[in-house]
C-alpha positions as CSV (number, residue, x, y, z in Angstrom):
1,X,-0.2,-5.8,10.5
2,X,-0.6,-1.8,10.8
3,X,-3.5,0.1,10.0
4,X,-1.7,1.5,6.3
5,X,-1.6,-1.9,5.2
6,X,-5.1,-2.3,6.2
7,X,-6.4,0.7,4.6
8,X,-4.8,-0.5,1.4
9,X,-6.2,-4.0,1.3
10,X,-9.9,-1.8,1.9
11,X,-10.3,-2.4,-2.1
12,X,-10.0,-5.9,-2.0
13,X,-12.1,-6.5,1.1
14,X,-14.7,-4.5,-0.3
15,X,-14.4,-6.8,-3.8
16,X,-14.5,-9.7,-1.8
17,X,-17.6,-8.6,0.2
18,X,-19.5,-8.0,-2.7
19,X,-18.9,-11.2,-4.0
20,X,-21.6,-12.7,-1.7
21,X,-22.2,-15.4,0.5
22,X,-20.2,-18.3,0.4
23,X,-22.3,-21.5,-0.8
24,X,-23.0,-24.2,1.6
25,X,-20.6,-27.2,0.7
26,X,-23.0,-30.6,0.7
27,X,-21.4,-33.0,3.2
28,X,-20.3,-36.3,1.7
29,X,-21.9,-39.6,1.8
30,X,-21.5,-41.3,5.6
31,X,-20.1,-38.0,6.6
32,X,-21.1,-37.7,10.5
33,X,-22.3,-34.5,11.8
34,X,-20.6,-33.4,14.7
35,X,-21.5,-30.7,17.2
36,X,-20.0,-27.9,15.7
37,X,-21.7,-28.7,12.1
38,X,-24.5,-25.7,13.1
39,X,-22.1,-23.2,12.8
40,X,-19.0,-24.8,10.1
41,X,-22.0,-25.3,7.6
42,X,-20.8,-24.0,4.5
43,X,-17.1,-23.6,5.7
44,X,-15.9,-27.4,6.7
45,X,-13.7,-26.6,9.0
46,X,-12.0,-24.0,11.5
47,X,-9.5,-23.7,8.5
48,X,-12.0,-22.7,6.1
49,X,-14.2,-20.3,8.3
50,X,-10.9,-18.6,9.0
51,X,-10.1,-17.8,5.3
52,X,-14.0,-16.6,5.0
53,X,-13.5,-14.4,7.8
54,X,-10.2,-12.8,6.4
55,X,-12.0,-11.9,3.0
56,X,-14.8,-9.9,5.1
57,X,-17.8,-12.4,4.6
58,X,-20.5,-11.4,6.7
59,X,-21.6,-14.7,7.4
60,X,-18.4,-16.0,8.1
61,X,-17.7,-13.1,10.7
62,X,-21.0,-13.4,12.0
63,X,-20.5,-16.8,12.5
64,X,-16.7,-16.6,13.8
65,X,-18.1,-13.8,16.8
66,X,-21.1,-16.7,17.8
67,X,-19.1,-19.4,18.2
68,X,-16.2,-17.3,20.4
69,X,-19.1,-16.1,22.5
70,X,-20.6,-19.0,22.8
71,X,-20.0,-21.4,26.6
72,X,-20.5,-25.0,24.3
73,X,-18.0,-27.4,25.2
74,X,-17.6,-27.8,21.4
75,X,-18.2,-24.1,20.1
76,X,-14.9,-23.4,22.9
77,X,-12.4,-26.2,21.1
78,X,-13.7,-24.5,18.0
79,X,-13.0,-21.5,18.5
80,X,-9.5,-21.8,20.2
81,X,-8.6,-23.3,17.1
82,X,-9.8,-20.5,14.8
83,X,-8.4,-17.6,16.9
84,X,-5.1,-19.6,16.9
85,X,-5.5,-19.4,13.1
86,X,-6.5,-16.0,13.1
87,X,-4.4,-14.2,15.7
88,X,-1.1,-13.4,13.1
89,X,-4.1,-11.1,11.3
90,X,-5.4,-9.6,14.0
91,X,-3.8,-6.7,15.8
92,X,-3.7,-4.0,13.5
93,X,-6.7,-1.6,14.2
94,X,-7.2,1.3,16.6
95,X,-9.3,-0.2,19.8
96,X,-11.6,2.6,21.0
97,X,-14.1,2.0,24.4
98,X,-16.7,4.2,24.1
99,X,-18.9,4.5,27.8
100,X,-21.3,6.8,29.4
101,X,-24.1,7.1,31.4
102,X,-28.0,6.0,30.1
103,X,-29.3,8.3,27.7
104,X,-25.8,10.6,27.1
105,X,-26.5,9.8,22.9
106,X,-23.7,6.5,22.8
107,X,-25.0,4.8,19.9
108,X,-26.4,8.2,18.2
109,X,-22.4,9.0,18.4
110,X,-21.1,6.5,17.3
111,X,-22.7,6.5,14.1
112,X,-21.7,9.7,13.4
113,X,-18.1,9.2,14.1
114,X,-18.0,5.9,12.7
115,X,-19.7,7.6,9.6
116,X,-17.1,10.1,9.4
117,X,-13.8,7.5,9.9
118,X,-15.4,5.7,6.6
119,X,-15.2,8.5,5.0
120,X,-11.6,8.8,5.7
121,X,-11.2,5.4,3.9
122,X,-11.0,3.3,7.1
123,X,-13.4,-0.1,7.7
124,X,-15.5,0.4,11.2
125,X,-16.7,-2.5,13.4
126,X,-18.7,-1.4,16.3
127,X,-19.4,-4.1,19.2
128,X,-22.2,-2.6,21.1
129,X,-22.4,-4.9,24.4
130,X,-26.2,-4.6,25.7
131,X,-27.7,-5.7,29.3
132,X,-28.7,-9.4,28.8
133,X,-32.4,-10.6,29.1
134,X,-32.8,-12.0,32.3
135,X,-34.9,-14.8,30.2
136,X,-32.9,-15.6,27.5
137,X,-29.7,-14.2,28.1
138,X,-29.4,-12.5,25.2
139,X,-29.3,-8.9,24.2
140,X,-32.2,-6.5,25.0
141,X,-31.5,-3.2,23.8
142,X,-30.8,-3.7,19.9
143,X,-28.2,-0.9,19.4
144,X,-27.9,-1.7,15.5
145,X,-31.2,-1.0,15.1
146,X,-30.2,2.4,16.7
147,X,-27.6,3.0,14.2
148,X,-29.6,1.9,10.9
149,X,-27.3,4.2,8.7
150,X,-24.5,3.3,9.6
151,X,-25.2,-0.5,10.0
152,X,-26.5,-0.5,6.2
153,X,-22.6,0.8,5.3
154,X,-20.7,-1.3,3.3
155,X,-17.7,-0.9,5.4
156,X,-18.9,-1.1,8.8
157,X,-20.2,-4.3,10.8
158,X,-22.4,-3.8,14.1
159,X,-22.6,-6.6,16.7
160,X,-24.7,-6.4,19.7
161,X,-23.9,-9.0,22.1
162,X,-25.2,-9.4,25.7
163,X,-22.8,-9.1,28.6
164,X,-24.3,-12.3,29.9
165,X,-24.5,-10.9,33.7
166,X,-20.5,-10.1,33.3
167,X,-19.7,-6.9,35.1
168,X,-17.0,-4.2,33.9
169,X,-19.6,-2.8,31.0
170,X,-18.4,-5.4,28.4
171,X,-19.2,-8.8,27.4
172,X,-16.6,-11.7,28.7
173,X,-15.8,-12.8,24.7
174,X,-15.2,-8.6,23.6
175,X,-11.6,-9.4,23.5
176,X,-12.1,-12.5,21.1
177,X,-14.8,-10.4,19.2
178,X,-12.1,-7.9,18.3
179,X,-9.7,-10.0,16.9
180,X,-12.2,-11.5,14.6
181,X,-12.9,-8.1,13.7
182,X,-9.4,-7.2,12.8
183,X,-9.0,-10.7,11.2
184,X,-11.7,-9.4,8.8
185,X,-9.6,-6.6,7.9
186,X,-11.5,-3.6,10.3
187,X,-9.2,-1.2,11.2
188,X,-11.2,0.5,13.7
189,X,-12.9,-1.3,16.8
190,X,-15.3,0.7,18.6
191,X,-16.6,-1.2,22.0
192,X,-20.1,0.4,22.8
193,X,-20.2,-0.5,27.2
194,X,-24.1,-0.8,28.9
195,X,-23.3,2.9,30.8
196,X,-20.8,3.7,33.4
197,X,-20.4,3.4,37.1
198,X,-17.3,1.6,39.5
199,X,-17.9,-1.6,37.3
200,X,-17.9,-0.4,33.5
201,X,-14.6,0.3,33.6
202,X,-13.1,-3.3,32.6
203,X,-14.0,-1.5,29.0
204,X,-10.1,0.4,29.6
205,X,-8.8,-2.6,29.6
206,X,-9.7,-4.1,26.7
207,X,-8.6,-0.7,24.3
208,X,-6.2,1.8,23.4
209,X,-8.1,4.7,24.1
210,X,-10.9,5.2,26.7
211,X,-13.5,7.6,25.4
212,X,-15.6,9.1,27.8
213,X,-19.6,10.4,26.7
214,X,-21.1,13.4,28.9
215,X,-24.2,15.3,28.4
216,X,-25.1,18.8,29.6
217,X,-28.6,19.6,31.6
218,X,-28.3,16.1,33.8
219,X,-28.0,17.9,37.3
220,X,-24.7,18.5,39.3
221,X,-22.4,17.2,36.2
222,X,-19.5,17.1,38.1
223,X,-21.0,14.9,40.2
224,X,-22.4,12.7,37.6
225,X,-19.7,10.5,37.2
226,X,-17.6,8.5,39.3
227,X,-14.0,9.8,39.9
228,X,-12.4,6.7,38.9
229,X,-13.9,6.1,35.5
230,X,-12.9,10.2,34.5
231,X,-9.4,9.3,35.6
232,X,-9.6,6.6,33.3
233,X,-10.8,8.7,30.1
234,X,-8.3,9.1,27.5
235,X,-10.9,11.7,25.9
236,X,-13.9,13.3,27.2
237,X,-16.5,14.4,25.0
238,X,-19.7,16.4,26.1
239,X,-22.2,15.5,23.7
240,X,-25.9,17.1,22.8
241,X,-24.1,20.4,22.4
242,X,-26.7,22.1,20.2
243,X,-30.2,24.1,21.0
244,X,-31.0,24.7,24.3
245,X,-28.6,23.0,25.7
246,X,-25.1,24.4,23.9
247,X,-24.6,27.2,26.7
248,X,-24.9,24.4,29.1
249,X,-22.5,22.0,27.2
250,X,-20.2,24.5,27.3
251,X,-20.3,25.1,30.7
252,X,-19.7,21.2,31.0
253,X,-16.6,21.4,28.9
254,X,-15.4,24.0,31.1
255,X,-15.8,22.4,34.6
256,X,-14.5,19.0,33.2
257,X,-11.3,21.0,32.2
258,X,-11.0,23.1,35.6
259,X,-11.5,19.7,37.4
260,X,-8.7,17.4,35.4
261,X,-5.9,20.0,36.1
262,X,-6.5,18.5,40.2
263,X,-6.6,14.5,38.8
264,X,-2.7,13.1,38.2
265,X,-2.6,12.8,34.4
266,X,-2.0,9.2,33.4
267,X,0.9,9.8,30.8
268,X,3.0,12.9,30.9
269,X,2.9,13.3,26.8
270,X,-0.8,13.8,27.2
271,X,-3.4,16.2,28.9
272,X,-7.0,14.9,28.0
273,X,-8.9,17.0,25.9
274,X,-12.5,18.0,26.7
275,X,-14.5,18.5,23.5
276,X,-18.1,19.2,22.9
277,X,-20.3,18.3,19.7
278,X,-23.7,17.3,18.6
279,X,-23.8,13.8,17.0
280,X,-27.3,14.4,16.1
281,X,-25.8,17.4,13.9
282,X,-22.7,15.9,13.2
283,X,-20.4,19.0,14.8
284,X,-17.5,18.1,16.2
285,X,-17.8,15.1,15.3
286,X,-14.2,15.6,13.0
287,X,-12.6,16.9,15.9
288,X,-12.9,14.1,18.3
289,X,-11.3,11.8,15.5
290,X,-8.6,14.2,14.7
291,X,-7.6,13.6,18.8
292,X,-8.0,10.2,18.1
293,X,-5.4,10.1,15.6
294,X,-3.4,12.6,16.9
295,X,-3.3,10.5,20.3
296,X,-2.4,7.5,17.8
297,X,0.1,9.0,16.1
298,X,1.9,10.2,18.8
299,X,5.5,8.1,19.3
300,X,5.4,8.0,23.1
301,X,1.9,7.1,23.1
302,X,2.5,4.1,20.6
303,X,5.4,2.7,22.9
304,X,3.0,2.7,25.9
305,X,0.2,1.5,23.6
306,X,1.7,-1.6,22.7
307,X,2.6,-2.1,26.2
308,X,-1.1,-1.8,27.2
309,X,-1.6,-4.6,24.5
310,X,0.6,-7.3,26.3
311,X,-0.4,-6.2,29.7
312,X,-4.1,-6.7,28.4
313,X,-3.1,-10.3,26.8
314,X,-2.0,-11.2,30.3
315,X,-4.8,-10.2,32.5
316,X,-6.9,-12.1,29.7
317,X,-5.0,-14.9,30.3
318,X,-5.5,-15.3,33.7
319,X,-9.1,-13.8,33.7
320,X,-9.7,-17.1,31.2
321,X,-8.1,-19.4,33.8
322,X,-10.0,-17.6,36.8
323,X,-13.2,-18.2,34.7
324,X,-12.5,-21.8,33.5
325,X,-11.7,-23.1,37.2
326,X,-15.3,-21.4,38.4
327,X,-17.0,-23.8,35.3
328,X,-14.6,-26.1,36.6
329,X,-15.9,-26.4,40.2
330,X,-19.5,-25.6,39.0
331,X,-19.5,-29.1,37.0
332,X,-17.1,-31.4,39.6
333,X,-19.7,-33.7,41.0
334,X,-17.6,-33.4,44.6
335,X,-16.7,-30.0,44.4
336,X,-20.2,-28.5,43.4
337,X,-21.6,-30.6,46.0
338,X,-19.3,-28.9,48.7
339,X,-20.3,-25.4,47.5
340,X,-23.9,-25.8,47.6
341,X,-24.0,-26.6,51.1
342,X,-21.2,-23.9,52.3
343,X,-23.1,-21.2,50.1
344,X,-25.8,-22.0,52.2
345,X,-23.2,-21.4,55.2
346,X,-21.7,-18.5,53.9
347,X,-25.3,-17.2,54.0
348,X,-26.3,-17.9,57.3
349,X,-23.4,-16.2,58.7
350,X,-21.9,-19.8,60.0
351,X,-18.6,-19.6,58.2
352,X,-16.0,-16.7,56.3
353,X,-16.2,-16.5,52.5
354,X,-12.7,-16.9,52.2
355,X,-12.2,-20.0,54.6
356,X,-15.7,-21.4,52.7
357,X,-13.5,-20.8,48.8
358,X,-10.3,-23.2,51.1
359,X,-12.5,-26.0,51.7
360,X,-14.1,-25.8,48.6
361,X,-10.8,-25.2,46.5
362,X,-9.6,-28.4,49.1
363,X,-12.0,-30.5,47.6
364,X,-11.9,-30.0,43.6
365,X,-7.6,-30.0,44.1
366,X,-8.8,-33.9,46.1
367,X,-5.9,-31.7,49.0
């Protein structure tokens, strides 16, 4: 579905979100429970959660992103069958990753741009993926209490979710998250990563444009950042540009353009722009969407845009398959056996990594 016929179902999303909650249906006599009832209370089925999702319930949503995140045996059936459900809905918004290093102003951004796109008429869904509690593996930093205007919008819907020790910057169910997210009719996905470094880039591979967060006054700024991840930006954006420290953003703006004329441009149709603003102001702010859209709009872009897409739907793929045959081993009573005592190998120097994953591999395969 493309983002025009989005924007002008807005009206009726926004009718059908101020409807309220939908009322918990009361389970018939002798009904058994089964394990998914915690999270299908109120919708019966994967059929009728899907159709509370697609009128922009909250709850529905909420509850549609928990059970794709979730690694219960029953929440996973559950929700292959609602994405299958969901998946001709989903597809139509304009995937932005949004990264930087600690302290650059991510979430402070966001809401200001995400502030401004509702204003343009479109519906904002920001998945802010936080460091997970090494106690309870869930989310530590709270980013929607960070963006409290914003997250009290009408049109906007802020989900923190811990990356659950996953590297790359992004939580292993972000893709899943975002269809649910289009599903419920929002037309623009933001994807807030933990910072930046060699392993917060899996973020570029989940979205159509890589937005990259720098701030002035942090040292040698060229220096800053990896290489890799700026030759990953699709748009850089030097933030905190106001007070004391605009003469310095500029200067940042300025090196950062000097340097990408050396780095080989990752599509001929487009040089990456280098833009300063102050999201705490909200300057510039209208600029960096107007690239956004301008990068959108642009017909080669699109073609290689929707190329992205289905290169991105097979990497998931196999990352799923890679992932499920780790659980896999993990839970095989011969397997898991094997791997304990060749970790402890592996360890003392006694035996190669790889020859270690053969026999293991060997032994779940019964080769």
């Amino acid at each position: 579905m493309s983002i025009s016929t989005r924007k002008a179902s807005t009206a009726d999303t926004a009718r059908s979100r101020s409807a309220g909650m939908l009322r918990p249906s009361t389970p018939a006599p002798g009904d058994a429970p089964t394990p998914a009832d915690d999270v299908l209370a109120g919708f019966g089925d994967a059929d009728g959660l899907a159709r509370a999702v697609r009128t922009g319930n909250r709850r529905a949503l909420a509850r549609a992103i928990t059970v794709v995140e979730s690694d219960r045996p029953d929440h996973r059936r559950l929700a292959e069958a609602l994405l299958g459900i969901l998946l001709p809905d989903a597809g139509g918004s304009v995937r932005l990753g949004i990264s930087g290093v600690p302290g650059v102003g991510k979430s402070t951004f966001i809401e200001a741009l995400g502030l401004h796109v509702i204003g343009g008429g479109h519906q904002v869904a920001v998945l802010a993926v936080d460091p997970s509690s090494p106690r309870t593996g869930g989310s530590i930093l709270g980013d929607k209490t960070r963006m409290q205007e914003l997250s009290r919008h009408a049109d906007a819907f802020i989900r923190p979710s811990p990356t659950g020790g996953t590297l790359g910057g992004v939580a292993r169910r972000t893709r899943e998250a975002m269809l649910v997210c289009e599903a419920a009719g929002f037309d623009v996905i933001f994807v807030e990563t933990v910072g930046v470094g060699q392993s917060e880039t899996a973020v570029a591979d989940l979205v159509d444009m890589f937005v990259l967060l720098l701030a002035p006054g942090t040292g040698d700024d060229l220096q800053g950042i990896k290489k890799g991840i700026v030759e990953l930006a699709d748009l850089i954006v030097v933030n905190k540009a106001d007070g004391d420290l605009a003469a310095a953003a500029e200067r940042v703006r300025r090196d950062y353009t000097s340097a990408l004329r050396m780095l080989r441009p990752a599509s001929p149709h487009w040089t990456v722009p280098v833009l300063q603003c102050s999201a705490l102001m909200n300057e510039g702010v209208a600029a960096v969407w107007t690239e956004v859209e301008r990068y959108r709009d642009m017909p080669e872009l699109s073609a290689g845009t929707a190329t992205r897409r289905r290169v991105q739907a097979r990497a998931w793929m196999w990352n799923e398959v890679n992932e499920a045959l780790r659980a896999r081993i993990r839970t095989d009573p011969r397997a898991s056996g094997v791997a304990e005592t060749l970790e402890a190998r592996v360890t003392a120097g006694e035996i190669t990594p790889s020859a270690a994953a053969r026999l293991i591999l060997d032994k779940f395969l019964g080769t």
